[in-house]
MIMITI-309188 format. One record per residue: x, y negated, z negated of N, C-alpha, C in turn; residue in three letters. Coordinates in steps of 0.02 Angstrom, whole numbers, plus 50000, padded with zeros to 5 digits. Each point is the difference from the previous one (the first is absolute). Example, Ala and Ser with C-alpha at 12.3 -4.5 7.8 and 13.67 -1.06 7.14 Angstrom:
2
506605028449610499554994150000500454994050000ALA;499824994750036500424994149997499614994549963SER;
***
This chain:
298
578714952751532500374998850063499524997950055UNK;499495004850008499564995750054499634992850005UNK;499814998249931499824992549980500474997750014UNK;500945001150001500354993150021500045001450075UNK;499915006950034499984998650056499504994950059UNK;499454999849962499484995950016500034993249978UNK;500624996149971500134993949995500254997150052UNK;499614995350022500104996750072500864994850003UNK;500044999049961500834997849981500415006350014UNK;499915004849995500625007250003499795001650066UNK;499424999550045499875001050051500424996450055UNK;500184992549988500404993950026500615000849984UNK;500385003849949500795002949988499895005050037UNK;499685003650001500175008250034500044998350070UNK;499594995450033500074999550057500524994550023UNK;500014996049968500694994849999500685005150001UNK;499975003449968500705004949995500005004450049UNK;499475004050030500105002650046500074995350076UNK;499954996449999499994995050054500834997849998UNK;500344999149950500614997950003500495003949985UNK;499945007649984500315007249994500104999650093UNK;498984999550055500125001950039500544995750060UNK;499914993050002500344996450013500765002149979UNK;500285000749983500845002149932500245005650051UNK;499565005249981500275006350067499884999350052UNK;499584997950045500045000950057499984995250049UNK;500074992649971500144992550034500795002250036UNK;500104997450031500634999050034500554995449967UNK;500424998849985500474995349982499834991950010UNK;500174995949958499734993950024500324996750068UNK;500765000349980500264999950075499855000350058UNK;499685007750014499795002550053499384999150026UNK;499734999249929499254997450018499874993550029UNK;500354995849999500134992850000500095000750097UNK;500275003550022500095000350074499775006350021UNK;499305004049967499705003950036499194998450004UNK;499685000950057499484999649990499655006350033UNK;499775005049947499495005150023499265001550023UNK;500075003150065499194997950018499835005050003UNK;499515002449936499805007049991499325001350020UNK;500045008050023499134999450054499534999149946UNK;499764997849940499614997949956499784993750029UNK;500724996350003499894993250024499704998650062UNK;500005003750052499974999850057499335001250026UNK;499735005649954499375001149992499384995349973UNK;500404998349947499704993649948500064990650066UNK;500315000250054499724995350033499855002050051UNK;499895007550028499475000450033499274999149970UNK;499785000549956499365003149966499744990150009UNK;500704996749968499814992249986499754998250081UNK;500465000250045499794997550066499265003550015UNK;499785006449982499575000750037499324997749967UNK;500104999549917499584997549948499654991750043UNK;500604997150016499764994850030499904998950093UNK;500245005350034499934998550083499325006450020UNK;499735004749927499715006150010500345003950073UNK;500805000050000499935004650045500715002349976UNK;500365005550009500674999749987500574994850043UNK;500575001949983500424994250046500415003450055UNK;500094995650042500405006050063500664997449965UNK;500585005750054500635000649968500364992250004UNK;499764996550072500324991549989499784997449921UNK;499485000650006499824995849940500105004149919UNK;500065004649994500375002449923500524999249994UNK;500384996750067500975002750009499864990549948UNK;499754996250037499624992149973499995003549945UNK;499745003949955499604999849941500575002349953UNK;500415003450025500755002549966500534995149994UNK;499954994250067500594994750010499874995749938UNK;499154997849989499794996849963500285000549908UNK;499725007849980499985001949946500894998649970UNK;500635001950074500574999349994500334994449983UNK;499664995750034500124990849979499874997549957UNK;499395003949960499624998349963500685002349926UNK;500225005450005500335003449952500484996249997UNK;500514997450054500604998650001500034990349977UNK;499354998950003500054992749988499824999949899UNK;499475006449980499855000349954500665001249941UNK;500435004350049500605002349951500484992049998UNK;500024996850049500494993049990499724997849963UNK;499374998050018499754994549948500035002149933UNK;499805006049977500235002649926500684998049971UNK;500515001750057500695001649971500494991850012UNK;499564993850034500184992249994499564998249918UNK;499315004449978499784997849938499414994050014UNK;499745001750064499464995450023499375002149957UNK;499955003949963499415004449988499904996249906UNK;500654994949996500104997749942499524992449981UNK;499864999749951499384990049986499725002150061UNK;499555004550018499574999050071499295003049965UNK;499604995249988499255001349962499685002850024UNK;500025001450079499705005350042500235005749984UNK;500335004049994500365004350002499865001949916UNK;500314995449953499755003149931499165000750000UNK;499744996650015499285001649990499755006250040UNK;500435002250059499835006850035500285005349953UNK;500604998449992500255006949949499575000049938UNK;499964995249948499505001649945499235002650031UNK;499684999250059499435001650019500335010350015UNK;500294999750035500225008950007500135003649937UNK;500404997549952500025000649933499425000549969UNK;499494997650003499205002049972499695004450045UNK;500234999250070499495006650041500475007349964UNK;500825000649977500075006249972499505000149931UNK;499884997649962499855000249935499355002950018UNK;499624995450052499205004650017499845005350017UNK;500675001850037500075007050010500235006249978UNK;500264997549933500365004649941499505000649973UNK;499344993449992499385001149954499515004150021UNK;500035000050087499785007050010499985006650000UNK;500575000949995500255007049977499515001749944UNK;499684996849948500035003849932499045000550017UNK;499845003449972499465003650001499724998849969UNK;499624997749963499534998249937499435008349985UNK;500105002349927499605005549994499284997349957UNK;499665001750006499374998249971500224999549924UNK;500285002149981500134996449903500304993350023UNK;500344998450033500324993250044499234993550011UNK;499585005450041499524993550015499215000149978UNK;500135005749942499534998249943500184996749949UNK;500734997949986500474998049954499694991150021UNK;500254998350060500004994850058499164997949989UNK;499475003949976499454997150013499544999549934UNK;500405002449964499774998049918500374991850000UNK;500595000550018500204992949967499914993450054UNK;499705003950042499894991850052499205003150016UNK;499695001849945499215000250031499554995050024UNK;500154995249966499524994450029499994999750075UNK;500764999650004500074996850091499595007550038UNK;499885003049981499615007850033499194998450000UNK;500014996549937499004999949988499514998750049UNK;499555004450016499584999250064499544992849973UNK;499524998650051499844991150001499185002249966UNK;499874996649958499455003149978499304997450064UNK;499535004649998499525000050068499294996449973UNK;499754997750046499254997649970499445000650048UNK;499495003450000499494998550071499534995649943UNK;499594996650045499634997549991499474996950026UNK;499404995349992499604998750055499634990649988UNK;500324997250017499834992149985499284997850058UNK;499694993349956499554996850037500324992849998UNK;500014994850035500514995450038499504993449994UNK;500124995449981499604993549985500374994950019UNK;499894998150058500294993650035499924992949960UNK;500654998849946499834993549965500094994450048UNK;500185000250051500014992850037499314998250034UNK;499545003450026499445001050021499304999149943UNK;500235004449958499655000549968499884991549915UNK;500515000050009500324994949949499625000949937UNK;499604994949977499915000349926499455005149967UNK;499815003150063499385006549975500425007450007UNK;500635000550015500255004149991500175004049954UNK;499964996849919499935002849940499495001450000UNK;499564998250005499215002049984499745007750054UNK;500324999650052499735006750045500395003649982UNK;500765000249983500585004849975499495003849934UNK;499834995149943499565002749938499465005650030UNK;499544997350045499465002050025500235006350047UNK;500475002850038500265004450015500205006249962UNK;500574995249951500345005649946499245004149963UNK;499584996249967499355002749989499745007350045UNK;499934996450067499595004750034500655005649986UNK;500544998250038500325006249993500315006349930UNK;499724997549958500265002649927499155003549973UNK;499364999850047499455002550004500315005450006UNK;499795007749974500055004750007499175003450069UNK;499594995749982499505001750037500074995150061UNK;500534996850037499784995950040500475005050066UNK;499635002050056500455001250017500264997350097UNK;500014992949972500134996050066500675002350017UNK;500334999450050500585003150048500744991649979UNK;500285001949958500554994649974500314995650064UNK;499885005050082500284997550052499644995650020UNK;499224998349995499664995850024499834995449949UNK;500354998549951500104994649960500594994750009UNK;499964993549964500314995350021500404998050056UNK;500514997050023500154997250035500505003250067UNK;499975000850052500465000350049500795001549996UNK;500235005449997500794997749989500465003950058UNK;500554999650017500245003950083500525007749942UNK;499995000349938500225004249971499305005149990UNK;500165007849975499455001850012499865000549920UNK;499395003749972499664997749947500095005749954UNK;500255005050026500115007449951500845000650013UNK;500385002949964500825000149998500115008049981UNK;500205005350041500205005749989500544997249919UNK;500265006949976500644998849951500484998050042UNK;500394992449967500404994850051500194999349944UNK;500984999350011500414999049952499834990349995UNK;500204999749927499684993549961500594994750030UNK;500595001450032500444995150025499504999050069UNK;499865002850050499744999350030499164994850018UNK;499785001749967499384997949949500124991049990UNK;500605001449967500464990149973500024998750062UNK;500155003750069500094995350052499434998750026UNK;499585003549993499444998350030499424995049976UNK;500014999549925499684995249976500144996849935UNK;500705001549988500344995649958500305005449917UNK;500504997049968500175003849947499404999449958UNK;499874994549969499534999649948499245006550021UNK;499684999550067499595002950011500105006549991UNK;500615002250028500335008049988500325000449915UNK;500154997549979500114999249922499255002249967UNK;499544996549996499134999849986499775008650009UNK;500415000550071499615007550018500475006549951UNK;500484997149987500275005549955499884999749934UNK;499824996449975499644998449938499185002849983UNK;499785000450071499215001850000500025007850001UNK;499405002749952499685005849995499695001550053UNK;500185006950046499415001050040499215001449968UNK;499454999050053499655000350007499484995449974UNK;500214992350003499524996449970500114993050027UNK;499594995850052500044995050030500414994749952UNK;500364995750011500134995349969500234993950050UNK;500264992349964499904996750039499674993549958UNK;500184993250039500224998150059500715001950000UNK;500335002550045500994999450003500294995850046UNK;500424995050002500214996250062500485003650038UNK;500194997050048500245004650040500084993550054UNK;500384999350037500384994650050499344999150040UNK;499725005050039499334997250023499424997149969UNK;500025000649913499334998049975499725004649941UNK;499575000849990499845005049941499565007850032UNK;500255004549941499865005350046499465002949927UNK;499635006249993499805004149948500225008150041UNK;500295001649936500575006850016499545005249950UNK;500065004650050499965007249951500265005450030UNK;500554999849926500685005750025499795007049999UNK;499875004650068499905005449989500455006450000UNK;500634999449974500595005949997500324994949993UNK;500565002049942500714996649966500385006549989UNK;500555000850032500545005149990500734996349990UNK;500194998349922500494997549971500625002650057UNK;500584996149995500635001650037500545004549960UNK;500145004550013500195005049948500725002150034UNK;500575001849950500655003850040499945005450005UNK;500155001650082499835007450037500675004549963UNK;499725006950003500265006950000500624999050048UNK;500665000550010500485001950009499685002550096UNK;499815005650001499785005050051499564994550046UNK;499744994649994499474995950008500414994450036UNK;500684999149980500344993550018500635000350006UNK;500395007850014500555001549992500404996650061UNK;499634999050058500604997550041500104992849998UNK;499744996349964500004993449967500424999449971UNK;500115006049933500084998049930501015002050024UNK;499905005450066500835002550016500194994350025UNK;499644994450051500344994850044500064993749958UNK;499625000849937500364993849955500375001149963UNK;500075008049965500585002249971500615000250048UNK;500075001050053500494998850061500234994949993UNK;499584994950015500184992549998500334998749940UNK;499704997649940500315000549947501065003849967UNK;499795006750035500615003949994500504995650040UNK;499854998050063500474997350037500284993049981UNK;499634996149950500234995649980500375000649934UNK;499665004349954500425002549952500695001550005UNK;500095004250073500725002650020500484994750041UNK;499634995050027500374995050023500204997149946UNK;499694998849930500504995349957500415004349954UNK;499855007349987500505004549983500655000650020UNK;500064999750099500464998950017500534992049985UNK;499514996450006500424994050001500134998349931UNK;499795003249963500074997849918500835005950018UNK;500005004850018500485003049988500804998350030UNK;499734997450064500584997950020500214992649985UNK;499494995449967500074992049979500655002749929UNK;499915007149954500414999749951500675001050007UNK;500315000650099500555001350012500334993750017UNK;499524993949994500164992550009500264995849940UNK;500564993850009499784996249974500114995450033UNK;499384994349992499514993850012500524994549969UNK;500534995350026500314994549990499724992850020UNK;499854996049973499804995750018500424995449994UNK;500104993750045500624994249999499824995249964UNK;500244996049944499834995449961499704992150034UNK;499394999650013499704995650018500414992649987UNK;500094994850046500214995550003499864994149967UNK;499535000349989499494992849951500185003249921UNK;500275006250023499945001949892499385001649982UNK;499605002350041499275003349984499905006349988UNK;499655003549953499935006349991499985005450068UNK;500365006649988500085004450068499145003349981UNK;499995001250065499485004750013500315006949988UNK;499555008449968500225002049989499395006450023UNK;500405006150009499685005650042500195006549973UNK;499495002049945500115007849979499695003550033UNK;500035009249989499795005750036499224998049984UNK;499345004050042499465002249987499815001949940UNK;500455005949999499995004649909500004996349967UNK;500444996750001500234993849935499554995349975UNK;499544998550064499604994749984499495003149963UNK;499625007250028499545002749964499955000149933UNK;500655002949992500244999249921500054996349938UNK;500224992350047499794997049978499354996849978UNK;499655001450035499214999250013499615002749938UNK;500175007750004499865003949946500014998249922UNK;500554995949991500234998549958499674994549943UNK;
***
């Protein structure tokens, strides 16, 4: 019983029914309703709060008596126009009601709670999209091939050398060429890295073993000699590590799940007629969601 209570479809009947139980008893007659208009201190309150939301001050009594005449005109033009059927082929108006119709559904999807078997469930099967970015520090020497031009292989060689000396111990910063990037890289996620000096170069660095110069590598400015000192692979975090992530995409997710739950449910109270095309051309044709999956499956 409690698993179907936590089905977001029985959540949208239960409250659909109580919404039209509450309406049933305690609406007024249509008749009467039709030539009453009630101005309840909810309401009254609810455009003070608006006037002052926007004048930051409350309203004096001239101007709320305005704010009541308003809301009254507002009602009495809203009820004609309903009951002439102006509210009918008006694309404004359907596109506002289907837009309110999804703000209930978002808000039925809030109701439900997700329990950690929910969004450890949620993060086994969508792990990838969770995987942290794998990190790289490292420390490059920078060889200006435009400057340097055709001796640039030859000092890159003559570099990589010195630097792959275990006994040499010149400072890697006061080697080769000038660059406005700096020459050592804390651990920097490898997307980051691609922006800074290209995929292929950040590709190279994840491929490389720390602790051993290598090189020449290109790189949008020119050729560099890299030696990767810390590689920490991108790995999917612990639950406890990424939980308010893993709840706001399980959120997301749920809410779209439940938007086509609903409309799959109420599309099966339809049927879809189409008028026989005039040229004698095949009809276009429109099954449920479900249906299509199914077919899919299949």
């Amino acid at each position: 019983m409690k698993s179907l209570m936590r089905e977001p479809l029985i959540h949208f009947l239960l409250i659909g029914a109580a919404l039209f139980l509450f309406f049933e008893v305690f609406d007024a007659p249509a008749d009467q309703q039709s030539s009453r208009v009630v101005i309840t201190n909810g309401q009254i309150e609810f455009l003070k709060a608006s006037f002052a939301r926007t004048r930051q001050r409350l309203p004096t009594k001239q101007e709320l008596q305005g704010l009541v005449d308003g809301y009254v005109r507002e009602e009495i033009f809203y009820r004609e126009a309903m009951a002439l059927g102006l509210d009918k082929d008006d694309t404004v108006i359907r596109k506002r009601l289907n837009q309110k119709l999804e703000l209930m559904s978002d808000d039925l999807a809030g109701i439900i709670v997700p329990t950690d078997e929910d969004l450890h469930q949620f993060l086994e099967t969508h792990a990838e999209s969770f995987r942290t970015q794998t990190r790289i520090a490292f420390r490059h020497v920078y060889l200006n091939v435009y400057q340097r031009g055709n001796s640039t292989d030859d000092e890159a060689t003559r570099l990589l050398a010195l630097l792959s000396d275990e006994a040499n111990k010149s400072d890697p910063d006061t080697l080769g060429d000038s660059l406005m990037l700096p020459g050592t890289f804390n651990l920097t996620p490898v997307h980051e890295i691609a922006k800074m000096f290209g995929e292929p170069f950040s590709l190279e660095l994840v491929n490389t073993k720390p602790g051993q110069w290598i090189g020449p590598v290109q790189s949008g400015y020119g050729l560099h000699l890299i030696l990767v000192t810390e590689h920490i692979a991108g790995q999917i975090p612990q639950l406890d590590e990424t939980r308010d992530t893993v709840e706001w995409e399980w959120s997301a997710a749920n809410r779209k799940k439940l938007k086509e739950n609903i409309y799959n449910e109420l599309r099966e109270r339809y049927t879809v007629v189409f008028e026989q095309p005039a040229d004698g051309s095949e009809n276009i044709q429109t099954i449920p969601t479900t249906q299509v999956a199914q077919e899919e499956q299949k």
